[in-house]
Wavefront OBJ file of the C-alpha trace (Angstrom):
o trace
v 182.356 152.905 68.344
v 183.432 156.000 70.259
v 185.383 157.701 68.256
v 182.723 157.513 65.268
v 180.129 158.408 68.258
v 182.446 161.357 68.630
v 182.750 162.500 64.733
v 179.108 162.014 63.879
v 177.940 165.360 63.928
v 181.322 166.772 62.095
v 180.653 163.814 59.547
v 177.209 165.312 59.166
v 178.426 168.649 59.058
v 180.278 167.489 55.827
v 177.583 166.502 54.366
v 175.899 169.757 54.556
v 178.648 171.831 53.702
v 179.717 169.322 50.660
v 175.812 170.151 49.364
v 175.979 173.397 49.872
v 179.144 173.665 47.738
v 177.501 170.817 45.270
v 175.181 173.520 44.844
v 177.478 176.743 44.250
v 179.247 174.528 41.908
v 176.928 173.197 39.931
v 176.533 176.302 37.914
v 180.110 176.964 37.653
v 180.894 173.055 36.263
v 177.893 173.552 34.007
v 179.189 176.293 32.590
v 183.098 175.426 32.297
v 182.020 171.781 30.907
v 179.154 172.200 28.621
v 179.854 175.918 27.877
v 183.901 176.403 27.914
v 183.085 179.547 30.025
v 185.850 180.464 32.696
v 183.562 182.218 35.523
v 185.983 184.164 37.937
v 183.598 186.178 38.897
v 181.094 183.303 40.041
v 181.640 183.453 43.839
v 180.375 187.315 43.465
v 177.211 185.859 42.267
v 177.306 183.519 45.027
v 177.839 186.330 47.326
v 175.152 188.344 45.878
v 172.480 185.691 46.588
v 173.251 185.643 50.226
v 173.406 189.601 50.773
v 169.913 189.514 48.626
v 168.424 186.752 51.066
v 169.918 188.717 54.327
v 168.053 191.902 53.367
v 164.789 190.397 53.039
v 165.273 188.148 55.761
v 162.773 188.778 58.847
v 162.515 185.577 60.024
v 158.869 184.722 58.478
v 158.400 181.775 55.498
v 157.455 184.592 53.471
v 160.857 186.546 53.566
v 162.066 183.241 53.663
v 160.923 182.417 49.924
v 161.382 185.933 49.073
v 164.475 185.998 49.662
v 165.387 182.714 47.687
v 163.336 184.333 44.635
v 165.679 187.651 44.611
v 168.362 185.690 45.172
v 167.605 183.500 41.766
v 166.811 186.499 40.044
v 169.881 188.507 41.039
v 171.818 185.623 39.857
v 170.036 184.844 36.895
v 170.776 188.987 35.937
v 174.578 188.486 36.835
v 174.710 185.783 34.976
v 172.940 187.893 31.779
v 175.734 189.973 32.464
v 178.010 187.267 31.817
v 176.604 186.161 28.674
v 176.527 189.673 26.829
v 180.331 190.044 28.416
v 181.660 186.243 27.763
v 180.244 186.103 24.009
v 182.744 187.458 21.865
v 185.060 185.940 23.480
v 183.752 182.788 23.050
v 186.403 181.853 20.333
v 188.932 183.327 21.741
v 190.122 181.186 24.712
v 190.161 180.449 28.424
v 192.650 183.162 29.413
v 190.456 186.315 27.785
v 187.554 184.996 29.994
v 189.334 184.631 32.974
v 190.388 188.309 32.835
v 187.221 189.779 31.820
v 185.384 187.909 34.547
v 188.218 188.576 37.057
v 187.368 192.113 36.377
v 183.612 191.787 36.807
v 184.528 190.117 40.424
v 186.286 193.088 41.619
v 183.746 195.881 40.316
v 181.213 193.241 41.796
v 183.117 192.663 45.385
v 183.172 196.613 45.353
v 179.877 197.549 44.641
v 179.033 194.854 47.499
v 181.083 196.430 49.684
v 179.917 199.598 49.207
v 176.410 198.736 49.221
v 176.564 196.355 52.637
v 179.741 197.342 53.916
v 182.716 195.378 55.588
v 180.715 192.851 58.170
v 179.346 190.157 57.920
v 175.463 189.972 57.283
v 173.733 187.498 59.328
v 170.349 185.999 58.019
v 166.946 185.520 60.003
v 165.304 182.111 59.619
v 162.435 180.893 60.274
v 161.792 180.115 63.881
v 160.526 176.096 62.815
v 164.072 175.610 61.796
v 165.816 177.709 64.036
v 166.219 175.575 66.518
v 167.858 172.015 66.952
v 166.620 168.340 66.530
v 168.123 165.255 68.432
v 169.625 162.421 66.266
v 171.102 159.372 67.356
v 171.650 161.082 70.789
v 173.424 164.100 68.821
v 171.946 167.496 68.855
v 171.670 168.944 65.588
v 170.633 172.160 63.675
v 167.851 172.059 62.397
v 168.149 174.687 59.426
v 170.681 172.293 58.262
v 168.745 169.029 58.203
v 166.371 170.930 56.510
v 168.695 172.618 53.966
v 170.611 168.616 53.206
v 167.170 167.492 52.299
v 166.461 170.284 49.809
v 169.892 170.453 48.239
v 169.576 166.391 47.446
v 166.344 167.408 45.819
v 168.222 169.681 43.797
v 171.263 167.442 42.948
v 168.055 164.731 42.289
v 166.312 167.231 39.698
v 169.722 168.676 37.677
v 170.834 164.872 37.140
v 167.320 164.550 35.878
v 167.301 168.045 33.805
v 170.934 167.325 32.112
v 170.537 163.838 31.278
v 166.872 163.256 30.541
v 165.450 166.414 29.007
v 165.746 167.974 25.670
v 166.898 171.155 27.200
v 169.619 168.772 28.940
v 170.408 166.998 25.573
v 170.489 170.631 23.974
v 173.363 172.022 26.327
v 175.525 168.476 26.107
v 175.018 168.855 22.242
v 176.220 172.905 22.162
v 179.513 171.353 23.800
v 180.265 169.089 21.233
v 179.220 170.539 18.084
v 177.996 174.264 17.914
v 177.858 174.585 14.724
v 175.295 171.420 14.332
v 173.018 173.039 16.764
v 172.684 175.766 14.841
v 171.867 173.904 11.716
v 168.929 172.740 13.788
v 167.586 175.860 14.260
v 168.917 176.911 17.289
v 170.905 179.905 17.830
v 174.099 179.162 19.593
v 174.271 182.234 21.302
v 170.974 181.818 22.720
v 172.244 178.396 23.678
v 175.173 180.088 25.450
v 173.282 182.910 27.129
v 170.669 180.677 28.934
v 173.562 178.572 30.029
v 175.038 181.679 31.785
v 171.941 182.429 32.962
v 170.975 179.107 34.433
v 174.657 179.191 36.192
v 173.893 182.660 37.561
v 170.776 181.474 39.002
v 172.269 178.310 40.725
v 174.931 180.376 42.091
v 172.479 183.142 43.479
v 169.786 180.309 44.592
v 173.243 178.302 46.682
v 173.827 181.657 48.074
v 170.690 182.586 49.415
v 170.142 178.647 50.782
v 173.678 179.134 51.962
v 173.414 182.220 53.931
v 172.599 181.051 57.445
v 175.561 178.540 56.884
v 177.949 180.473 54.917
v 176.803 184.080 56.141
v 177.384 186.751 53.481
v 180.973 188.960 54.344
v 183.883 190.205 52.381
v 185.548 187.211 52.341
v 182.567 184.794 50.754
v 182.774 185.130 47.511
v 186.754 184.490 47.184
v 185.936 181.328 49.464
v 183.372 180.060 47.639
v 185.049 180.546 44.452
v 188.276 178.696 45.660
v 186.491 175.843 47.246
v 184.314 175.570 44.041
v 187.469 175.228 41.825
v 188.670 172.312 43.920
v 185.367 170.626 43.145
v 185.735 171.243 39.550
v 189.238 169.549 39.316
v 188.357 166.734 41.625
v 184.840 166.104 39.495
v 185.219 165.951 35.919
v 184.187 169.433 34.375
v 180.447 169.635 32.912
v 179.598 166.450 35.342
v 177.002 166.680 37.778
v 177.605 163.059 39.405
v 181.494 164.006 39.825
v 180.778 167.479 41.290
v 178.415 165.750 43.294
v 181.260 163.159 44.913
v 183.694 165.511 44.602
v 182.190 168.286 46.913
v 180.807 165.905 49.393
v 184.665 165.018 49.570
v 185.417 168.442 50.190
v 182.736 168.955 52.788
v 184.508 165.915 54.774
v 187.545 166.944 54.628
v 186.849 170.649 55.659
v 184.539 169.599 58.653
v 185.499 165.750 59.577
v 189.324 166.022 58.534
v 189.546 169.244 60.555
v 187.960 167.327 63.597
v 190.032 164.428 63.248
v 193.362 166.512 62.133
v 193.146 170.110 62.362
v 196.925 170.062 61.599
v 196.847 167.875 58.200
v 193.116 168.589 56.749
v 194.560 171.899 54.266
v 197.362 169.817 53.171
v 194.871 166.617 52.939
v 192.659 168.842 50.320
v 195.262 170.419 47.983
v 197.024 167.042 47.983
v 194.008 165.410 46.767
v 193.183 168.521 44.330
v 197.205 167.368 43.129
v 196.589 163.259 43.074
v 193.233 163.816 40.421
v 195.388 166.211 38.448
v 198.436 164.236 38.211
v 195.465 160.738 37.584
v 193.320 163.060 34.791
v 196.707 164.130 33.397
v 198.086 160.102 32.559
v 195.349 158.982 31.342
v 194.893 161.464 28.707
v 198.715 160.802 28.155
v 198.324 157.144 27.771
v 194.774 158.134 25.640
v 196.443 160.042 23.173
v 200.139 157.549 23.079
v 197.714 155.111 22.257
v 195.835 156.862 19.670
v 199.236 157.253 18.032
v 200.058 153.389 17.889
v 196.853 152.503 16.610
v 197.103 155.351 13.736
v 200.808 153.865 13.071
v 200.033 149.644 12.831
l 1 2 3 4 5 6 7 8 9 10 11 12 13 14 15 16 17 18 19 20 21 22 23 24 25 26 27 28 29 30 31 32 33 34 35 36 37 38 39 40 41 42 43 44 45 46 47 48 49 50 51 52 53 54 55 56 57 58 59 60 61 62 63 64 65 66 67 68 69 70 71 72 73 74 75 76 77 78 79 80 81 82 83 84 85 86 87 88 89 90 91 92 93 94 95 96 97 98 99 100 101 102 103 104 105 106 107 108 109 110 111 112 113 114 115 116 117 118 119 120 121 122 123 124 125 126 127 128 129 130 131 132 133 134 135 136 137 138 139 140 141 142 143 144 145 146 147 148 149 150 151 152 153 154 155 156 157 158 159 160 161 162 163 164 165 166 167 168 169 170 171 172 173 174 175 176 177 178 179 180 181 182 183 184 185 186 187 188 189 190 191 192 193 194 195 196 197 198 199 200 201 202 203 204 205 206 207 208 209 210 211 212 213 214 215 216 217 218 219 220 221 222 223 224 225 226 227 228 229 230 231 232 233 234 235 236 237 238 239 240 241 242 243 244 245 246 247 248 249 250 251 252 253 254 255 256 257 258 259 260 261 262 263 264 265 266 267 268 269 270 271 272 273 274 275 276 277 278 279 280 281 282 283 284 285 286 287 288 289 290 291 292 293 294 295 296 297
């Protein structure tokens, strides 16, 4: 009873920091799954919500919301970017995507640079949840109470958006057959540009939540961006439940494994990352070996 006394509030920790990278992957999934888009360049987006939400930041509910508005927005105009930049090379392969989106990273990392220079850019909150609350005897931020609650809203509404509306039913259809949703009427490149943009906007939106956590510096967006990948693999691609599980995972490991094992938790992470490759890679194996027999009796 002591020792999970002792790893409550690193256990809850998780479970903020697992949200908060539910959140910056969500977009990224979306768009790898559903749109067969290879975003490099979305933990710049990430990056650019925070530094958005920083500047307008004065500690007021008004900045507050500001913030998280021009953080959407200058997502949701990154990931325009994207779209225009990604299309004609929607044909064309993983590999082209990854290199023109690697590229918009680093003209994207510089301009941030450049713009808010080489520290890190802490973010004002509202005094209400500035301080701390007590739970179970624990004391506990309160920002990040606040900010579990409103990222399981979120996780709540895009399982509810991807699986139960026609917009939702519209994106899983573009995946499977592109050309059929064009023979309905809709343009596929329409299709694949408000994808982007709905990606941009989730990554700008988890910055700008994310910022008081996660404070925008030069070394965010290549974080986020690694951490987000490692959800992707361990969740199947285009999933929202299994980048759900698979960052609160993550979150654990990176708060509660470090508490428990400082020494093991990096190798603990990768090593999982390896196990659901080596798992996703069999059963496709055995998938396809059994294809063959049944094509053969």
């Amino acid at each position: 009873m002591g020792a999970i006394n002792a790893h409550f509030v690193p256990a809850l920790d998780g479970v903020a920091y697992g949200l908060l990278l539910f959140v910056a992957a969500a977009g990224l999934t979306l768009l790898f799954g559903i749109g067969g888009v290879l975003n490099i360049a979305h933990g710049t987006l990430f990056a650019l919500g925070g530094y958005l939400a920083a500047t307008v930041s004065n500690g007021s509910w008004s900045s507050a919301f500001l913030g998280l508005a021009v953080a959407t927005v200058g997502g949701t105009l990154g990931g325009a970017v994207l779209a225009a930049g990604t299309l004609p090379l929607a044909e064309r392969g993983h590999l082209p995507q990854a290199l023109l989106t690697f590229g918009l990273s680093l003209v994207g990392g510089d301009i941030l640079s450049t713009v808010y220079g080489g520290d890190e850019h802490p973010v004002v909150i509202p005094n209400s949840v500035n301080g701390t609350v007590h739970i179970f005897g624990h004391v506990y931020p309160t920002y990040r109470l606040m900010f579990i609650v409103v990222a399981s809203v979120l996780a709540l509404a895009g399982t509810y958006v991807l699986g139960r509306t026609r917009a939702g039913s519209l994106l899983r259809a573009a995946a499977d057959d592109r050309d059929m949703v064009g023979a309905m009427g809709y343009a596929p490149w329409r299709v694949h540009a408000a994808l982007c943009g709905a990606a941009g906007a989730l990554a700008g939106l988890a910055g700008g939540l994310g910022a008081p956590i996660i404070g925008p510096g030069p070394d965010t967006a290549d974080k986020v961006l690694m951490l987000s990948m490692v959800v992707i693999v361990l969740g199947k691609p285009g999933s929202v439940v299994g980048a759900f599980l698979a960052a609160i995972a993550v979150g654990e490991i990176e708060t509660l494994g470090v508490s428990i094992s400082s020494n093991w938790a990096p190798y603990l992470l990768f090593g999982l990352m390896a196990v659901a490759l080596v798992v996703r890679t069999f059963r496709s194996s055995s998938a396809s070996a059994g294809a063959a027999v049944g094509a053969h009796a």
